[in-house]
Biopython code that builds the backbone (N, CA, C, O; Angstrom):
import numpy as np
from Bio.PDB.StructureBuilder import StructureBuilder

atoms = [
    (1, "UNK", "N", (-27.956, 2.314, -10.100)),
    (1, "UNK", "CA", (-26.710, 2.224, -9.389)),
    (1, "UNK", "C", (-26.795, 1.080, -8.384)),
    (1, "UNK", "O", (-27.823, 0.975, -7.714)),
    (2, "UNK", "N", (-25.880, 0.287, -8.242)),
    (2, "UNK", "CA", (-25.640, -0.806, -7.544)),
    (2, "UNK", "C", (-24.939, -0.518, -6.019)),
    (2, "UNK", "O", (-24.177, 0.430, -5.829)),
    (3, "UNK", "N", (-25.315, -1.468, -4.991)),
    (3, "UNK", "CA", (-24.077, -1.009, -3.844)),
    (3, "UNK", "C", (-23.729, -2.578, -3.581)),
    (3, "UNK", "O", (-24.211, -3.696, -3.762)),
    (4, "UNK", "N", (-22.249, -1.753, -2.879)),
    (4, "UNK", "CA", (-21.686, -3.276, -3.247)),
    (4, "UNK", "C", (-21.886, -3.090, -1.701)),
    (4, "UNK", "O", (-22.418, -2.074, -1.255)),
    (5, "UNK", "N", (-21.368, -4.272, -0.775)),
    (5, "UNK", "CA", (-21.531, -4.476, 0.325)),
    (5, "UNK", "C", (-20.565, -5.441, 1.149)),
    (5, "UNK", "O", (-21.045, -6.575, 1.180)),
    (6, "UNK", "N", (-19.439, -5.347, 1.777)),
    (6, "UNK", "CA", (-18.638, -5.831, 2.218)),
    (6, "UNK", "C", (-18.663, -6.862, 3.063)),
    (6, "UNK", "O", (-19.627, -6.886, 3.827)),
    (7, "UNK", "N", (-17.562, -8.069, 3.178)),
    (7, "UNK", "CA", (-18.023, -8.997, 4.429)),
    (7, "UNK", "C", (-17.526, -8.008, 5.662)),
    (7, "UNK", "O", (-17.120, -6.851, 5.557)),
    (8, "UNK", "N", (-17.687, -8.844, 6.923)),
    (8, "UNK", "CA", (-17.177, -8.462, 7.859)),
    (8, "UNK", "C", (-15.409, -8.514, 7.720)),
    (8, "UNK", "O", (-14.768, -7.646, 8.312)),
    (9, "UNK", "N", (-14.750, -9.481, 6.980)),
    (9, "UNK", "CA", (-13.289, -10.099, 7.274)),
    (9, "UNK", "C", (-13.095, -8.711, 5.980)),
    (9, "UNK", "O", (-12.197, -7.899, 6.204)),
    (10, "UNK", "N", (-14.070, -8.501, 4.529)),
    (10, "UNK", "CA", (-13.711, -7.699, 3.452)),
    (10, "UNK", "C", (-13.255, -6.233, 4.055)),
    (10, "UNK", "O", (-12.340, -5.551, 3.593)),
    (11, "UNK", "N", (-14.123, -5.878, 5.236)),
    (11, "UNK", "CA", (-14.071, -4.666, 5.380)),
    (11, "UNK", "C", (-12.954, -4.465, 6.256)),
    (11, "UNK", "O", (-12.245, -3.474, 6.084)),
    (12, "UNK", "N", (-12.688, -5.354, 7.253)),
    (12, "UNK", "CA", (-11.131, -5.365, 8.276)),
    (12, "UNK", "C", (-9.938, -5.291, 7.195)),
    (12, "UNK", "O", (-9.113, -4.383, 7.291)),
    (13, "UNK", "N", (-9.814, -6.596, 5.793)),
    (13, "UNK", "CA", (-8.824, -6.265, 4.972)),
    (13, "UNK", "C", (-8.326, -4.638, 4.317)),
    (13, "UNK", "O", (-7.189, -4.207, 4.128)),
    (14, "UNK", "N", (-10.002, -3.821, 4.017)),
    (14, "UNK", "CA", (-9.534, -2.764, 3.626)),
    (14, "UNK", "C", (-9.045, -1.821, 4.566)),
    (14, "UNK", "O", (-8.338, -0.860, 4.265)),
    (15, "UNK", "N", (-9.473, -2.140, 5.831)),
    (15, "UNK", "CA", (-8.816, -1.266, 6.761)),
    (15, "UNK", "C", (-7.470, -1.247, 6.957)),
    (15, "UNK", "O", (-6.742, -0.255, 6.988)),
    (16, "UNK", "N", (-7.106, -2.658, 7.119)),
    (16, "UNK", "CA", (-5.394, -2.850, 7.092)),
    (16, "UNK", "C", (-4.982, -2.277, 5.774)),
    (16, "UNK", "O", (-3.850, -1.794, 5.817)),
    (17, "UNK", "N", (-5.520, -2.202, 4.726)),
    (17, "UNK", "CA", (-4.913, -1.608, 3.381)),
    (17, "UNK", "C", (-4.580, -0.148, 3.955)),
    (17, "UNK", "O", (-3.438, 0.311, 3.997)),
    (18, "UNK", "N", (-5.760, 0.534, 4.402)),
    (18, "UNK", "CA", (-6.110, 2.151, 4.632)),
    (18, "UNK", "C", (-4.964, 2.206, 5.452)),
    (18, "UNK", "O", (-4.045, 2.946, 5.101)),
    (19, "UNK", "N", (-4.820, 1.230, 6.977)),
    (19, "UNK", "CA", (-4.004, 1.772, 7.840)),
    (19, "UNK", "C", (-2.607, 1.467, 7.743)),
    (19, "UNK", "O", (-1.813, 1.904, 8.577)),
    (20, "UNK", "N", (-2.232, 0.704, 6.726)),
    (20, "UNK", "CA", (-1.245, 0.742, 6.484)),
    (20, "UNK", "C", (-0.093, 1.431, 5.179)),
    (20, "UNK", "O", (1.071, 1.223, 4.837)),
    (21, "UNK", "N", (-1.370, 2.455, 4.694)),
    (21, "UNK", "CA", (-1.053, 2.638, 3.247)),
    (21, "UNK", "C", (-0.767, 2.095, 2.441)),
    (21, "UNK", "O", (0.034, 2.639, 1.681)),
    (22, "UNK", "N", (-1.273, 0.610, 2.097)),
    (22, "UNK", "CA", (-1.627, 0.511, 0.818)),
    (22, "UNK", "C", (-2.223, 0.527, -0.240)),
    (22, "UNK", "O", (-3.407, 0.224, -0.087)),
    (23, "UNK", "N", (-1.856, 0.812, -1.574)),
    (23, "UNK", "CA", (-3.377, 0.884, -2.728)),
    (23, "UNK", "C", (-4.156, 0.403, -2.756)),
    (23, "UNK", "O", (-5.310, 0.770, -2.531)),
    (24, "UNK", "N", (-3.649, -0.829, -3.118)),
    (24, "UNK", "CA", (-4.415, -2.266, -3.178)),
    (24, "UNK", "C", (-4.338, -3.294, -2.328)),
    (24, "UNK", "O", (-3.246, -3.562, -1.827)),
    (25, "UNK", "N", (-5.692, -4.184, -1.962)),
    (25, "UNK", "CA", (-5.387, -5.135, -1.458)),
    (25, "UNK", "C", (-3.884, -6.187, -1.942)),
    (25, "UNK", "O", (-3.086, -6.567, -1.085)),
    (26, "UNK", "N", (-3.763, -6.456, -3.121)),
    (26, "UNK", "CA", (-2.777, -7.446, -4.004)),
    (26, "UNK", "C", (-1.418, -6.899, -2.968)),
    (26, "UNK", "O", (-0.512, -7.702, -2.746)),
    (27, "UNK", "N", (-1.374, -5.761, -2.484)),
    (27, "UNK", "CA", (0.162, -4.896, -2.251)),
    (27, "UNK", "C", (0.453, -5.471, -1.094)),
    (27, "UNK", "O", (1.608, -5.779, -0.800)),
    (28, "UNK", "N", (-0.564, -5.673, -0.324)),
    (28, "UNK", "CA", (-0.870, -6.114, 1.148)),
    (28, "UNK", "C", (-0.629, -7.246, 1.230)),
    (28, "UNK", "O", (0.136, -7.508, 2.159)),
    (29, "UNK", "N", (-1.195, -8.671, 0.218)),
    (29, "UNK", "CA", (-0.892, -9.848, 0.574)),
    (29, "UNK", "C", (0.637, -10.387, -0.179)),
    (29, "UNK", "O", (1.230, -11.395, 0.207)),
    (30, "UNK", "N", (0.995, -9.730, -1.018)),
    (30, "UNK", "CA", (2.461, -10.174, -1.290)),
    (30, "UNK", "C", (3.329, -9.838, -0.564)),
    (30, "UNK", "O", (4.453, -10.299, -0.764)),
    (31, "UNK", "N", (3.041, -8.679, 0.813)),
    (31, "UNK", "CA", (4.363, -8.603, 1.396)),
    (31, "UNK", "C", (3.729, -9.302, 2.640)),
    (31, "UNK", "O", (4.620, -9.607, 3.433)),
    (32, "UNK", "N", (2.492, -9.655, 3.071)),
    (32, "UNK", "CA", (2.119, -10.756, 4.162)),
    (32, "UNK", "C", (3.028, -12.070, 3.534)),
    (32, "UNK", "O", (3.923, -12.520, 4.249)),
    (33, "UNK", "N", (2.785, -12.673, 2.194)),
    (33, "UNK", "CA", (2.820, -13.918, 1.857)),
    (33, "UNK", "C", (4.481, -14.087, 1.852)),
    (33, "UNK", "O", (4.873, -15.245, 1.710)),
    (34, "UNK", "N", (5.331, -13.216, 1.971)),
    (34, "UNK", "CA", (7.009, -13.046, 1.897)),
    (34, "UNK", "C", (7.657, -12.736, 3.313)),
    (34, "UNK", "O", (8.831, -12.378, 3.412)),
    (35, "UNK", "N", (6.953, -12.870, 4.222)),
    (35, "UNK", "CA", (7.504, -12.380, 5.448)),
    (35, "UNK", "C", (7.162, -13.303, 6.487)),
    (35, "UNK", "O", (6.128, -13.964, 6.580)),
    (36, "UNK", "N", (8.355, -13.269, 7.418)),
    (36, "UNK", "CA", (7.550, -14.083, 9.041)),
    (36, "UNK", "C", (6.633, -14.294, 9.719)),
    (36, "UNK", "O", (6.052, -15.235, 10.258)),
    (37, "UNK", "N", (6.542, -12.440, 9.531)),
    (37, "UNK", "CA", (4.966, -12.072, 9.982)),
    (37, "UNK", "C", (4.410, -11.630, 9.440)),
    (37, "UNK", "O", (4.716, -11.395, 8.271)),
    (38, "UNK", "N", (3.043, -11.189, 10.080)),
    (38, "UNK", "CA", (1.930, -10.415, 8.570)),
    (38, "UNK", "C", (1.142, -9.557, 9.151)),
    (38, "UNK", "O", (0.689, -9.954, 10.224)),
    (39, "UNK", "N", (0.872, -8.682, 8.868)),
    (39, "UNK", "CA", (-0.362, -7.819, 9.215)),
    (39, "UNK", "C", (-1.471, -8.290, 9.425)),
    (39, "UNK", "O", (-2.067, -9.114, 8.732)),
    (40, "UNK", "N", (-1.913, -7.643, 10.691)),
    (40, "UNK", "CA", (-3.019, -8.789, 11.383)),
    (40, "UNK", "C", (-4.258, -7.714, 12.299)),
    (40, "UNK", "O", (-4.026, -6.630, 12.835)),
    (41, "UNK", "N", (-5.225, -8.264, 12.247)),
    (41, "UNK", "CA", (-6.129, -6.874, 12.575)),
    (41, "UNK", "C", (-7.096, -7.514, 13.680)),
    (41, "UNK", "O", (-7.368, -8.707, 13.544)),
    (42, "UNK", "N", (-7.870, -6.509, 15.232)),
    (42, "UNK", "CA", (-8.649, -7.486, 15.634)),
    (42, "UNK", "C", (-10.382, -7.428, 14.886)),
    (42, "UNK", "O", (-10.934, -6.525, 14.257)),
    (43, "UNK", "N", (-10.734, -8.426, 15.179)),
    (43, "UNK", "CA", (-11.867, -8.702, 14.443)),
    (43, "UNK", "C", (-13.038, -8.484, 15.306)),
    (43, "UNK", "O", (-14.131, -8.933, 14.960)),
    (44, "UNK", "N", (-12.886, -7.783, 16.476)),
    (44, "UNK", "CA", (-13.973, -7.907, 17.195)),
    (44, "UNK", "C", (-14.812, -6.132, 16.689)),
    (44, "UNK", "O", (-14.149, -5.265, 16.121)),
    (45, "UNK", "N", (-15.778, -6.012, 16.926)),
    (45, "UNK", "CA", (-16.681, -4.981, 16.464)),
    (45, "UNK", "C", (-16.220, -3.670, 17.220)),
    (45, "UNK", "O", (-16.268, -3.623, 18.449)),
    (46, "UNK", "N", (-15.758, -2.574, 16.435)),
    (46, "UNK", "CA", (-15.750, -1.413, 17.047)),
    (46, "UNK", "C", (-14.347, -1.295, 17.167)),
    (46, "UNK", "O", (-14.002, -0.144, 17.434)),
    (47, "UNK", "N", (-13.249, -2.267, 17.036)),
    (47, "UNK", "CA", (-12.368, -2.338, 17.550)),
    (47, "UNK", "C", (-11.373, -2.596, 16.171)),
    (47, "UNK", "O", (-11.675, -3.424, 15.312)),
    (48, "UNK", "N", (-10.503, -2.000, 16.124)),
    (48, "UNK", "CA", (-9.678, -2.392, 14.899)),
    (48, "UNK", "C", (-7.890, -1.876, 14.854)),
    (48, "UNK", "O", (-7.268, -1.121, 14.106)),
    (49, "UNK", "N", (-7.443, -2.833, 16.227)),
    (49, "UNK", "CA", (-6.759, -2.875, 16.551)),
    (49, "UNK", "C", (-5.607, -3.684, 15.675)),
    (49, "UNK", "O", (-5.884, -4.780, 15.186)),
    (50, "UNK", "N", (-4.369, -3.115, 15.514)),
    (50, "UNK", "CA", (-3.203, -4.012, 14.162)),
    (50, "UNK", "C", (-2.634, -3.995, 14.807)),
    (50, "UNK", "O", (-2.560, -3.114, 15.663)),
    (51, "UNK", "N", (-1.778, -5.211, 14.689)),
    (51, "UNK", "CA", (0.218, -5.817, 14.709)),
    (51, "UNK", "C", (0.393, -6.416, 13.914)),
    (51, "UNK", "O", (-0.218, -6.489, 12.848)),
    (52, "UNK", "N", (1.441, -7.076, 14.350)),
    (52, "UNK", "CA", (1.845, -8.066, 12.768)),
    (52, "UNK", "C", (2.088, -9.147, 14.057)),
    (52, "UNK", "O", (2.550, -8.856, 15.160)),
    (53, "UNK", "N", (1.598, -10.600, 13.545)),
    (53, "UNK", "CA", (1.849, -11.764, 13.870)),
    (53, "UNK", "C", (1.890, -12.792, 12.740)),
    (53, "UNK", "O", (1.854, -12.560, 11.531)),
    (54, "UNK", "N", (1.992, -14.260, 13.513)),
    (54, "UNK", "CA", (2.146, -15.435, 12.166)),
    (54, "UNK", "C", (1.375, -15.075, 11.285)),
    (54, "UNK", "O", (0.534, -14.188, 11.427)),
    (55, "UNK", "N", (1.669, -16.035, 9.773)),
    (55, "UNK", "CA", (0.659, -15.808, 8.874)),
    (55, "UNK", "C", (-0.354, -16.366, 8.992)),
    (55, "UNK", "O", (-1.317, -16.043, 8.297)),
    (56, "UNK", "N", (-0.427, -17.447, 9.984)),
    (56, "UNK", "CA", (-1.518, -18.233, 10.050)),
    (56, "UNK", "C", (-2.320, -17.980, 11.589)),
    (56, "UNK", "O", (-2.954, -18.970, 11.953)),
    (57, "UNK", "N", (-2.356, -17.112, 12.272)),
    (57, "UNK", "CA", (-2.821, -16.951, 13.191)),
    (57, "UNK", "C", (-4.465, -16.133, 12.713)),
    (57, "UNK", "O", (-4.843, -15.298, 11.891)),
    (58, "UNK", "N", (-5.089, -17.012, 13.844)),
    (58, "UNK", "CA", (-6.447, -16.673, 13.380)),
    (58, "UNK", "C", (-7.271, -16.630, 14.823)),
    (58, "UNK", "O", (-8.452, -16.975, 14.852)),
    (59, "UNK", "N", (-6.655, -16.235, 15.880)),
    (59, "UNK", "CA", (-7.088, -15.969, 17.467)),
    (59, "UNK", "C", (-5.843, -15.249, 18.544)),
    (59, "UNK", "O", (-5.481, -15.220, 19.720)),
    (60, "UNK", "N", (-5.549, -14.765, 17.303)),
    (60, "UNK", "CA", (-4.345, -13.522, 18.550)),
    (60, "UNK", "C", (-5.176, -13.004, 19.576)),
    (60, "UNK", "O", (-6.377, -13.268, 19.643)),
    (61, "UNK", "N", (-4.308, -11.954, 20.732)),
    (61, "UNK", "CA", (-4.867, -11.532, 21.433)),
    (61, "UNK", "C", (-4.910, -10.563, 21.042)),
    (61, "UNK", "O", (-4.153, -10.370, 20.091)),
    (62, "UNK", "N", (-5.719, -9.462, 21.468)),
    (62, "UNK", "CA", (-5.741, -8.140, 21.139)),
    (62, "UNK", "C", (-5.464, -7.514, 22.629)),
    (62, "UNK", "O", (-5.942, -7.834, 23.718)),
    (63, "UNK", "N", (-4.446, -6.428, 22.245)),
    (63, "UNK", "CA", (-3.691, -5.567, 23.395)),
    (63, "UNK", "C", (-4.979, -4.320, 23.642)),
    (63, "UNK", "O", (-5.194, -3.990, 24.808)),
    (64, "UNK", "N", (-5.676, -3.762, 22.695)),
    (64, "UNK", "CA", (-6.714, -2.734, 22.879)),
    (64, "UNK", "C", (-7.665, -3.495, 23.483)),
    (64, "UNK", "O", (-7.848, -3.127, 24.643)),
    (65, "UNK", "N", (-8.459, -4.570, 23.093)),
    (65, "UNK", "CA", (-9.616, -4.910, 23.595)),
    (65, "UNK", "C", (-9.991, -6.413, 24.607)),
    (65, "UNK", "O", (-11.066, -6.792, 25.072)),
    (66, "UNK", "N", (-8.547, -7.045, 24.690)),
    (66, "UNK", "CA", (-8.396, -7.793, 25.458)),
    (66, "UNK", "C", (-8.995, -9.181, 25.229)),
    (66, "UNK", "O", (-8.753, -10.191, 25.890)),
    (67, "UNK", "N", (-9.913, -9.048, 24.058)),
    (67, "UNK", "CA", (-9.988, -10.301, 23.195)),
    (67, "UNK", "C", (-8.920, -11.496, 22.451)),
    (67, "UNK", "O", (-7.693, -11.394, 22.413)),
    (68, "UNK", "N", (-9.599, -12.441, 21.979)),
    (68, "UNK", "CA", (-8.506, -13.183, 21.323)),
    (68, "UNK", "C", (-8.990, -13.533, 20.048)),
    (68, "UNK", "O", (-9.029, -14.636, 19.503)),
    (69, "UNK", "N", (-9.474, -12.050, 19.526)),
    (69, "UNK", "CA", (-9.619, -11.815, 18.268)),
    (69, "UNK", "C", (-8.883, -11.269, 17.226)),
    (69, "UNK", "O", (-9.586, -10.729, 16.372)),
    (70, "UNK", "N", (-7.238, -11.230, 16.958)),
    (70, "UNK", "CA", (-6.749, -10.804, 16.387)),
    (70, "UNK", "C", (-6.603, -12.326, 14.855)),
    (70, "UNK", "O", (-6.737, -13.540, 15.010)),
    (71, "UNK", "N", (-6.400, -11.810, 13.992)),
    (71, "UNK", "CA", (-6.301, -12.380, 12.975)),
    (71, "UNK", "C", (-5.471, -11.867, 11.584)),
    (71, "UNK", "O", (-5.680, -10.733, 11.151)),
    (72, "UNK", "N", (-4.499, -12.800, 10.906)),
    (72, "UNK", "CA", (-3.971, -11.946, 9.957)),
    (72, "UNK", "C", (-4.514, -12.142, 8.504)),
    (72, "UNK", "O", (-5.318, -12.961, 8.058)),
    (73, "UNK", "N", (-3.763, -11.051, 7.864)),
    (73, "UNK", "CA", (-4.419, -10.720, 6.666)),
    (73, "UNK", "C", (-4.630, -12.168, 5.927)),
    (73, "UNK", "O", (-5.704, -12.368, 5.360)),
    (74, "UNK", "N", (-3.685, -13.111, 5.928)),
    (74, "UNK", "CA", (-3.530, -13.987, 5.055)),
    (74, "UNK", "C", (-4.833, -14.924, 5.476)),
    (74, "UNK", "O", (-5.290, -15.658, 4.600)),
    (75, "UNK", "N", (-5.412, -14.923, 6.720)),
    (75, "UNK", "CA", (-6.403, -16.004, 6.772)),
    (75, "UNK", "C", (-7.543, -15.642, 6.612)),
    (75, "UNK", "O", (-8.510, -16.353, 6.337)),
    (76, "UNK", "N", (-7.508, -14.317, 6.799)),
    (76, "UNK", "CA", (-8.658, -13.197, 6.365)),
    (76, "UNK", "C", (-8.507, -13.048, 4.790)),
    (76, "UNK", "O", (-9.516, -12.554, 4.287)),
    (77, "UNK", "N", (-7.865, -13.242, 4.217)),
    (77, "UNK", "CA", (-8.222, -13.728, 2.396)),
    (77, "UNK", "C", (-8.619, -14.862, 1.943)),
    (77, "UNK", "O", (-9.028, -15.099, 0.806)),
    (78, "UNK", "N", (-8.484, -15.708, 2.980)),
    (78, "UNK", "CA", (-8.157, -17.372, 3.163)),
    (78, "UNK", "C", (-7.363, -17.692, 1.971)),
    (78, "UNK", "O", (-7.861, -17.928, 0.870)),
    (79, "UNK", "N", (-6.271, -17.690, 2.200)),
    (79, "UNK", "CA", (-5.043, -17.972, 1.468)),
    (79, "UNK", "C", (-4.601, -18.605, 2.362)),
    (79, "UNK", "O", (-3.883, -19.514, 1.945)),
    (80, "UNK", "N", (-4.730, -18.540, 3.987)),
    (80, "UNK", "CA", (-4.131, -20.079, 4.852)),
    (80, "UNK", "C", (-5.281, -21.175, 5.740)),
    (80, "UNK", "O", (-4.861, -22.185, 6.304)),
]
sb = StructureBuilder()
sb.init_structure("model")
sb.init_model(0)
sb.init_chain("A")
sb.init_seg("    ")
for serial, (resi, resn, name, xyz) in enumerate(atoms, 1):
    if name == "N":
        sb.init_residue(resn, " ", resi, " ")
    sb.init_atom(name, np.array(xyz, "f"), 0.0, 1.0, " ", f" {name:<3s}", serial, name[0])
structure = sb.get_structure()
């Protein structure tokens, strides 16, 4: 048996999947890639704080942890 092992950005994407109810990742980036804004998660450890901002934002702030680690899904696939 094999284990697979996630990046750091792999495992924030599935969280935004989980916390936002979706199935699949694919469900997640077609309605990021069609909209103003996008689902966006912070990236700092322990912390996994969501909003939705640009698609291309890749240093939001985060309102929970006061970092300026928020990032959205789309750059976290690197699709931007």
């Amino acid at each position: 048996m094999s284990t697979i092992v996630l990046s750091n950005k792999g495992a924030k994407l599935m969280k935004l999947c989980e916390m936002r109810s979706f199935k699949t990742l694919d469900q997640l980036l077609r309605l990021a890639a069609t909209d103003s804004v996008c689902p966006a998660i912070c990236m700092a450890e322990g912390c996994d704080h969501m909003t939705d901002l640009e698609p291309d934002q890749d240093c939001g702030y985060c309102e929970a942890c006061g970092g300026n680690t928020v990032t959205s899904a789309l750059v976290l696939a690197c699709l931007i």
